[in-house]
N, C-alpha and C positions, 0 to 999 in steps of 0.2 A: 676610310682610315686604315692606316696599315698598323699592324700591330706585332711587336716583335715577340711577344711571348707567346701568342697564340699561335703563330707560323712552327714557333721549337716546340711546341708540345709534342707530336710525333719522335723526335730526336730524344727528348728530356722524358719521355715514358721507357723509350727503349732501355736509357740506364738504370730504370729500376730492376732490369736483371739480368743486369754484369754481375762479376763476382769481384772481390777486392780481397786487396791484400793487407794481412793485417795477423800478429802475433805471430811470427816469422815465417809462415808463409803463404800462398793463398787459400784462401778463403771460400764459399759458396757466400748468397746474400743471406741474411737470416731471413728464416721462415716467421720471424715476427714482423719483418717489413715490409712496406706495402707501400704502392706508389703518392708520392707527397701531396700531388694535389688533389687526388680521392681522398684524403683525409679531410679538405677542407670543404669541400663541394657538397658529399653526401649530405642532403637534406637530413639535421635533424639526427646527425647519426653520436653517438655518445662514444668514448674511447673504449676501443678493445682492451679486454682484459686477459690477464692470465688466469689461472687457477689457485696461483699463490698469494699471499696475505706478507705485507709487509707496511711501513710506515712514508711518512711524506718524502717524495723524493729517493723512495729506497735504505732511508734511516731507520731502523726497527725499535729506535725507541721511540719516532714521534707518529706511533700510529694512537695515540691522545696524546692533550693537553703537557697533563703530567711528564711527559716523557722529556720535553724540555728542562725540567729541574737535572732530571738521570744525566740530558746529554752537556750541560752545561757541568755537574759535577766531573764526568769525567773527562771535558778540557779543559777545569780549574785543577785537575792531578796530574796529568800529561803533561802540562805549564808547569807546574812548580815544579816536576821530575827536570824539564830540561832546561829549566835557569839552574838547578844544580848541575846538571853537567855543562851547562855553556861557562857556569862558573869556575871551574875544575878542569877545565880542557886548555891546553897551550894553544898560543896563536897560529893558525893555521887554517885551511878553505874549511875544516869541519866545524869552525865557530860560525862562519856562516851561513852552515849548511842546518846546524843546532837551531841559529834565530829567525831561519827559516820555516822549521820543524815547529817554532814556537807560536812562529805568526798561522802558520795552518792551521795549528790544532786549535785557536782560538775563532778564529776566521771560517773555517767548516761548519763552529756551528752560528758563531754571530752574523755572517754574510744570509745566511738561511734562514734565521731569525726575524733581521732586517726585514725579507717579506712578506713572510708569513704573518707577521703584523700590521699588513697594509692589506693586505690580500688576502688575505683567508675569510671565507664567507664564517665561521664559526667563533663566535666572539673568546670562547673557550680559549682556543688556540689563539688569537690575536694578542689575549691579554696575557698568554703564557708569554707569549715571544718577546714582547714588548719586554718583559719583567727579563728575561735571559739577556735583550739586547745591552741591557742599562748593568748588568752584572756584568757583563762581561768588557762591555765600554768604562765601565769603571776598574779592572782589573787590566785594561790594555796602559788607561792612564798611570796605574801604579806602576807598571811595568817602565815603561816610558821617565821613571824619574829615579828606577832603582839603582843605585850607586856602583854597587857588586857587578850586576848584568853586565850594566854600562863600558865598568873597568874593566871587562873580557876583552869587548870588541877595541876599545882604545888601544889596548896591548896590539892587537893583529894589526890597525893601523900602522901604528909607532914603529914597528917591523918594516923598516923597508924592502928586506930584501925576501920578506915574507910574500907583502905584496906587490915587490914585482915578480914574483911566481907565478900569481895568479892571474887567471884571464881577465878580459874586460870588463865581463858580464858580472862576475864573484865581485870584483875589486867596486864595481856602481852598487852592487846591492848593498858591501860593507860599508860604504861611504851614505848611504840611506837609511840603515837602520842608524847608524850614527846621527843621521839628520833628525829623524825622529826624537831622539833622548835633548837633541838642542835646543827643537825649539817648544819642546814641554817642559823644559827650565833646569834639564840636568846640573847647571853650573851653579844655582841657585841653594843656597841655604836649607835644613832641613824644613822649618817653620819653612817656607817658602816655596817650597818644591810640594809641601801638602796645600798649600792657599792654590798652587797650580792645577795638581787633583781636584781639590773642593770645584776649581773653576768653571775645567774641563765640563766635571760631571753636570754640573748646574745647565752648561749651555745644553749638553746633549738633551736633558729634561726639556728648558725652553726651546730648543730646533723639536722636539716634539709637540710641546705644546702649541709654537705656530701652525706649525703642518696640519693639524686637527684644525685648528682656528679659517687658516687659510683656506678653506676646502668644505666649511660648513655652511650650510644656503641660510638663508635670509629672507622673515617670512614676512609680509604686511596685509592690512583686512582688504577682503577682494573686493571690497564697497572702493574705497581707493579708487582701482583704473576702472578706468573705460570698460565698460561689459565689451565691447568687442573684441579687445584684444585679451580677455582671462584664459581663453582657452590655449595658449598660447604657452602657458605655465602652467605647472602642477597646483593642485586644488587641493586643500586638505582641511576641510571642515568650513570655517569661516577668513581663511589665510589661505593666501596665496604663496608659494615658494619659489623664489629666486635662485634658483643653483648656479649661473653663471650669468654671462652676457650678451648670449644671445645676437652673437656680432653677425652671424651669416642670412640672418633674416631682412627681409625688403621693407618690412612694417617700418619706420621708421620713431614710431611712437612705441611700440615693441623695445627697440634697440634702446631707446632712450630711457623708459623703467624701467631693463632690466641692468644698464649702468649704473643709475642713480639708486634704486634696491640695493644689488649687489655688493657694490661699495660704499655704502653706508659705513659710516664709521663702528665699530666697534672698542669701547673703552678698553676692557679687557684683554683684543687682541692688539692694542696701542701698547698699552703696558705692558705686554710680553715680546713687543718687538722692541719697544726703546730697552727691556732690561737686557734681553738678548744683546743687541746692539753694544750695549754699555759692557754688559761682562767679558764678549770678547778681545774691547779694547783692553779692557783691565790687565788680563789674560796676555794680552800682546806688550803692553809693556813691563810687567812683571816678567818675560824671560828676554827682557830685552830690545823688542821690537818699539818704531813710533809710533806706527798701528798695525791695526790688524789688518789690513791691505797688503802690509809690508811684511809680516809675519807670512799671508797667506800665499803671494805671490813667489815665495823661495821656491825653486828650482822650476819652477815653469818657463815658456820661451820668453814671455814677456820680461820676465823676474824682479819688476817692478812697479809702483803705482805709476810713477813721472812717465814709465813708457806706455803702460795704458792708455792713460788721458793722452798722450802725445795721439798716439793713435786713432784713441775714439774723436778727438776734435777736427786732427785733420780731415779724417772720413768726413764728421758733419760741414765741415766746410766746402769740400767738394758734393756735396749730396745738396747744399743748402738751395740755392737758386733753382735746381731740378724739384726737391721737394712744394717750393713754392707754386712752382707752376703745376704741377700736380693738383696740387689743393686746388688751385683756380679752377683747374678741368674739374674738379668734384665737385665743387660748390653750383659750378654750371647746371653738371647731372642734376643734380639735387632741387637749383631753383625749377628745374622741368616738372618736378615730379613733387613739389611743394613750394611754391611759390611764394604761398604768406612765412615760410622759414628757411632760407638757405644756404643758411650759416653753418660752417663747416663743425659740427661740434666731434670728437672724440669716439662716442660712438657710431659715428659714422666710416671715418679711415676702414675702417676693415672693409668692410662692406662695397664701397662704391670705391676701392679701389681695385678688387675685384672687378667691378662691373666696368671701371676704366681700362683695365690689360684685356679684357672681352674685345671693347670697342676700340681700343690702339692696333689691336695685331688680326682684326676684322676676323673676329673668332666667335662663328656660331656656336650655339650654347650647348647644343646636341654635339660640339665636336670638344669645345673646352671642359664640359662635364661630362666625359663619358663613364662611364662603371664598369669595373672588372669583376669579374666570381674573384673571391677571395682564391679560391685553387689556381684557378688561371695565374693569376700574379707568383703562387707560389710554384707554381711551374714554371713559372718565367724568370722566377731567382732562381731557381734548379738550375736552367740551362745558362743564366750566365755563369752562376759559378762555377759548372762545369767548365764553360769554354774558358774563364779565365783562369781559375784554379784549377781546373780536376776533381773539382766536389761535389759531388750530389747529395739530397738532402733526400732520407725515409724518415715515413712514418712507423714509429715502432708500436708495439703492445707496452701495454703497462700492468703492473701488478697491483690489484686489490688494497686501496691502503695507499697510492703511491700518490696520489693524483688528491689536488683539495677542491675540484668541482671535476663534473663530470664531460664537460665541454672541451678541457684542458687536451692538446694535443702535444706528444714527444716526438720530437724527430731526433733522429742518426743523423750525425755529419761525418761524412767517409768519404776517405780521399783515394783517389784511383791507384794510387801505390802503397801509399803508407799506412793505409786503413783505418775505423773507425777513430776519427779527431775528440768527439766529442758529444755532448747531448744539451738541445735545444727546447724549452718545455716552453709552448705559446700558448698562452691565454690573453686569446684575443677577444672573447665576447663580452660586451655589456651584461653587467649585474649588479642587484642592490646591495651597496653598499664597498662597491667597488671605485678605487678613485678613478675620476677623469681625467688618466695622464696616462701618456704614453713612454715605457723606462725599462731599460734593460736592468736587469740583476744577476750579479754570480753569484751562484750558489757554493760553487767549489771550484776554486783556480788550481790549473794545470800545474805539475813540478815533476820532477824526477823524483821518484822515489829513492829509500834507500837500496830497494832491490834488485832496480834496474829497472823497474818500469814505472811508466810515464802515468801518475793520476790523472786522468781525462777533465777537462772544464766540462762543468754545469752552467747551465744559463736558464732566467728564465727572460720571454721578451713580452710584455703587457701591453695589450691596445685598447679598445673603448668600442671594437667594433658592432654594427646589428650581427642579432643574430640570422640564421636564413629560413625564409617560411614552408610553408608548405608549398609554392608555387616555384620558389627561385631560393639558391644561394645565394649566400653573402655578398652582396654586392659594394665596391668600394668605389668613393668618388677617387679623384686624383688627389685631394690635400690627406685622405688615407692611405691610400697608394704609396704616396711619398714617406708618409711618418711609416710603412712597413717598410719601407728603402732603408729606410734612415737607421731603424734599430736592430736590420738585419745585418747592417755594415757595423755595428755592435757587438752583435753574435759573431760574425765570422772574425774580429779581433780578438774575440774571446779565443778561438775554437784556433785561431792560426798566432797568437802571440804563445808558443810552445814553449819558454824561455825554463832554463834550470829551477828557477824557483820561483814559488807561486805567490811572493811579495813583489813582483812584478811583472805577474803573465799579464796577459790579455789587455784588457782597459784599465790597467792599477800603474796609470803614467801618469805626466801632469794632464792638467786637465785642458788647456789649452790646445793638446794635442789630441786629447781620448776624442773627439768631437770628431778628427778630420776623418778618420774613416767611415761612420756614419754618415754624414754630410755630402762624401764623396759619392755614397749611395744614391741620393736625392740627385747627381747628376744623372745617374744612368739612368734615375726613374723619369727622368723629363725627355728623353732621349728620343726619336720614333723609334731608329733599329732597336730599341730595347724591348720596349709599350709600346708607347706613343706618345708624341710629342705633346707637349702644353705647357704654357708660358708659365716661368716661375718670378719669384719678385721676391727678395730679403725686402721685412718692413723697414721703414726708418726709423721706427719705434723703436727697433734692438738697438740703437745708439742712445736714445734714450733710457731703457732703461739698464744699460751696459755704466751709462756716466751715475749713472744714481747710486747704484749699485758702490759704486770706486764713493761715491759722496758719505754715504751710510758708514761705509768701514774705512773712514778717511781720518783726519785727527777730530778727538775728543776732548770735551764735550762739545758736542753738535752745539754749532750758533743761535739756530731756528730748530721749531721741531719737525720730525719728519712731513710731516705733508706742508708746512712752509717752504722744505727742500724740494718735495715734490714740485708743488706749483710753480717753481722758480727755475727747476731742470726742465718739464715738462713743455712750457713757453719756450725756454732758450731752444734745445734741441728737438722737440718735437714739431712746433710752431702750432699745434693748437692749446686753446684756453682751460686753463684747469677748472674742474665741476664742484662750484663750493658744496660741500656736505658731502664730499667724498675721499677715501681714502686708498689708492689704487694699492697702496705699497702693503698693506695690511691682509692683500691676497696673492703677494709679490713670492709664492711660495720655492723659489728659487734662490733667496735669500738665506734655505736653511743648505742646500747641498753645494753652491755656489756663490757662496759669499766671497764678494771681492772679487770675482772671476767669472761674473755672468757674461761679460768681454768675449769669452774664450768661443764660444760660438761665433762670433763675428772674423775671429782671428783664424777659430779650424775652419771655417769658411773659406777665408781668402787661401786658407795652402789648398783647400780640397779643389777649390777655381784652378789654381795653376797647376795642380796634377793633373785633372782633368781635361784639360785647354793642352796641356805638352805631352800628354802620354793618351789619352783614350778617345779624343774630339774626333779623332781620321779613324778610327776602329775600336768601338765599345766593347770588341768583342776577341780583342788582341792579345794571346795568350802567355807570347815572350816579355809583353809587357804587363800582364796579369801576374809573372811570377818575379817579376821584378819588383813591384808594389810588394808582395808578401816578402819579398827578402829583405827588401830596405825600408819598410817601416811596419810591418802586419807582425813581423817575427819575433822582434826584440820587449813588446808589450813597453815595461818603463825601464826596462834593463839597461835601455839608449838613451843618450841624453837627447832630446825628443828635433834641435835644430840641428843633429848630427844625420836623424834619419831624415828630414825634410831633404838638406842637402843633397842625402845621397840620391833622393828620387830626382829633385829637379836639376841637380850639378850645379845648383849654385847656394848663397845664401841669402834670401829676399830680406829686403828690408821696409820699414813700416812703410814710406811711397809705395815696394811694390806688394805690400798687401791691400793698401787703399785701392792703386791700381787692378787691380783684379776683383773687387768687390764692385767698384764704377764699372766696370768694363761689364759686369754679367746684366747688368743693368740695360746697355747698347746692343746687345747682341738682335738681329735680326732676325726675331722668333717668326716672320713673316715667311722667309727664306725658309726656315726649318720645317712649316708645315707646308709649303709648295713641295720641297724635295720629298716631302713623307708620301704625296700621292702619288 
């Protein structure tokens, strides 16, 4: 097997000690740097530290708990200081640049809240954050309905000839934060514009209380199964615990309690999705909207529900007769390997369609699952972004206090001219009480400052990985491999959408588009010149659960209840049978970040296909075309209206046939071909 990252490791070590340019002129490397992928490799090794004490993230208030009340009080003064002067100030780019100044100061600390609630191994600090998130989410919504504010920026509109003054960039964010106050009910009555606040705050409560719901295992007595397969799950006392699905396992009696377990219905979390469900609608047509689909869908490519479903059906329609035959080929697998059951059930699809693209593309197992050291891979994103951007990525020191596990690694992102972009904080190892999900986070978005210099984005990037033993590093199969592709093409939008202000750097665009550069990752990571080459396959489950999705936040009041919609989506678009006593949608936990818009994956998909198929298929490693990607869509974050930068990559304007078309087509690709040429 040929493998592209391991061949640049010599190349991609050497740039750990260039020098770069940065703060007007050049530079040495810092002596806190140290090369990327010996941060991940060393066995066992804990984050360098400095000698100095400070708080998470380099915050010095949040070296405890507490300290979240302090930094929350001082963005509830900072906030009120500059809605008086956004109030007070004549129409002009410094009202912009004020409700810019406003969204940071609250966003600095609520974006960092946000994680530290999900992630933090100290329940201390979880339950701090959580309580700052919900304050401060609730003073975003006041803000959002306040009449005074509002009447600043309408004045700067109103001004024609104000704004045609300004650029493109000022004149999208002012037309944004105006978006903002519209569809929180600005137009709305006073009584009215409070029922919108009470709303708001209500769902953020319930999108928490799913998320905990979603995410919590499901115990039953180990007398239940089969002795042979208990060891299989976690054992705790006379109960056995479910924490997921269990989809990559061969058992197939495995596979099949840990769906029916799993998805057990839960009363409780029923009732907090239909309210959830309900208040949104409420919510939507209280400032106007017919649902919340249509509410949600404002300013994305799609920008609305009838083009969604246009999309997601044609897709299933061209996907239909190939899925069928599929299933045939499975059920086949399956009668070999069980004979007395070979009926295609649900928990199955994952599984033996895996062991199907093995056997289609005559792909030994030792070549289809090979494992990388976790440093390898990160050496081997070192030297693409090097070749394509200019970028190398170090590992830094951290200071005492910065860091909320000790495994927690920082890298420098430093571009070979322009010098240090940004900082990357990965926490990738498995821990208790850590979620099963892999998700980027900003900590602090990029802006100009008022004094000329540039606030740097923070990120953090979360994976689920083993830790490495005493005999070997991290090792990652390829479906890991890929999800580090994926959330690194996340960080570098972070770290490369530089945009004036930090209400629209990095991933803070629609979200239809935040997807395609991550995604576009996953091509390179399939690649041989990159890795190595290994068959990918979009499920056709994402059309499934993409149409539900648009079904849930469609008009109100639902006909059936949700798992009656379930069963009735799941038949049509998936084509296998739904599992009575089960409720898939009640761990649907994408329903709380991507409501109405789970589509958008499907959709960053089909543009990441056609970038990648026009610009990087004949050379992954093409720099004039590496810095063409960052100028026409990496640069602008959401500052662009998001079918303007598609455009300018591909020169044209795709339409739904050709996004179907290139989500078919990756499907046809002759992965056979790809790993012939790879030896």
């Amino acid at each position: 097997m040929l493998s592209g990252c391991r061949r640049a490791l010599p190349a991609a070590l050497r740039l750990a000690v260039r020098g770069w340019a940065g703060g007007g002129g050049r530079r040495r490397v810092s002596t806190s740097w140290s090369p990327v992928g010996a941060a991940f490799d060393a066995k066992q090794q804990r984050s360098r530290l400095t000698g100095q004490s400070t708080g998470l993230f380099g915050v010095p208030e949040l070296s405890s708990p507490e300290g979240f009340q302090e930094a929350q009080e001082k963005a509830l003064q900072e906030t009120e200081q500059l809605v008086q002067k956004a109030c007070t100030t004549p129409p002009g780019p410094q009202i912009v640049m004020i409700f810019d100044q406003l969204s940071d100061a609250l966003c600095r600390v609520a974006d960092l809240a946000d994680f530290v609630k999900i992630a933090h191994p100290d329940f201390a600090f979880r339950e701090a954050a959580e309580e700052t998130c919900r304050n401060i989410g609730t003073m975003v919504e006041k803000l959002n309905t306040n009449i005074e504010l509002c009447q600043s920026l309408k004045q700067l509109l109103a001004d024609k000839e104000v704004m045609d003054s300004l650029d493109p960039e000022t004149r999208q964010v002012a037309e944004l934060f105006m978006f903002d106050f519209e569809i929180s009910g600005i137009h709305l009555d006073e009584e009215k514009r409070k029922r919108a606040v009470d709303l708001n705050v209500k769902i953020l409560d319930l999108c928490n209380q799913f998320l905990i719901g979603a995410h919590l295992p499901n115990k039953i007595d180990k007398q239940i199964l089969p002795e042979h397969i208990r060891y299989n799950f976690a054992v705790e006392g006379n109960y056995i615990q479910i924490t997921g699905l269990h989809a990559d396992c061969s058992d197939d009696l495995v596979r099949e309690a840990a769906y029916k377990i799993f998805l057990y219905p839960n009363a409780e979390q029923l009732r907090c999705l239909e309210e959830l469900l309900t208040s949104r609608n409420h919510l939507a047509q209280l400032v106007g909207y017919n649902t919340f689909a249509h509410r949600a869908l404002q300013g994305t490519m799609a920008r609305t529900p009838e083009k969604v479903m246009q999309f997601l059906e044609t897709l299933s329609d061209r996907l239909f007769q190939r899925t069928l035959k599929d299933f045939e080929m499975m059920e086949g697998m399956k009668m070999k390997l069980n004979p007395q059951n070979s009926k295609l059930m649900p928990w199955d699809h994952p599984y033996y369609s895996g062991v199907l693209r093995a056997e289609r593309y005559n792909i030994e197992p030792s070549l289809y699952c090979p494992f990388f050291s976790l440093g390898a891979c990160m050496e081997g994103l070192n030297f693409l972004f090097n070749q394509l951007l200019g970028i190398s990525l170090y590992a830094e020191q951290t200071e005492k206090g910065e860091l909320w596990c000790e495994d927690v690694r920082k890298l420098a992102v430093v571009h070979e001219n322009e010098g240090l972009l940004g900082y990357i904080y990965c926490d990738f190892y498995q821990r208790a009480d850590k979620p099963h999900q892999d998700c980027h986070f900003t900590i602090r978005g990029g802006r100009l400052r008022k004094d000329g210099e540039y606030q740097l984005p923070v990120v953090v990037l979360m994976l689920s990985l083993p830790h490495s033993t005493k005999n070997s590093p991290t090792l990652l199969t390829p479906g890991m491999m890929e999800n580090l592709f994926h959330e690194m093409g996340h960080a570098m939008h972070s770290m490369l959408g530089r945009t004036r202000y930090q209400h629209v750097t990095g991933t803070r665009c629609p979200t239809d588009f935040a997807e395609v550069p991550s995604i576009l990752m996953e091509y390179f990571a399939s690649d041989y010149r990159v890795v190595n080459q290994f068959a990918r396959h979009f499920q056709t489950g994402q059309v499934f659960y993409a149409v539900l999705d648009q079904l849930y936040h469609g008009e109100h009041p639902l006909k059936r209840s949700t798992t009656e919609i379930l069963k009735e989506t799941q038949e049509k678009f998936y084509g296998l049978p739904y599992v009575p006593k089960t409720a898939w949608q009640l761990r649907f936990s994408h329903l709380v970040g991507y409501g109405a818009k789970y589509y958008s994956y499907l959709m960053s998909r089909a543009i990441a296909s056609m970038v990648w198929k026009q610009c990087f298929v004949q050379n992954p490693f093409d720099r004039a075309m590496g810095e063409r990607y960052r100028r026409e869509m990496l640069a602008h974050g959401g500052g662009k209206e998001p079918m303007l930068m598609v455009q300018g990559m591909l020169q044209k304007s795709p339409s739904v046939e050709d996004f179907v078309d290139a989500l078919v087509s990756d499907l046809d690709q002759d992965f056979e071909t790809f790993f012939m040429d790879s030896e």
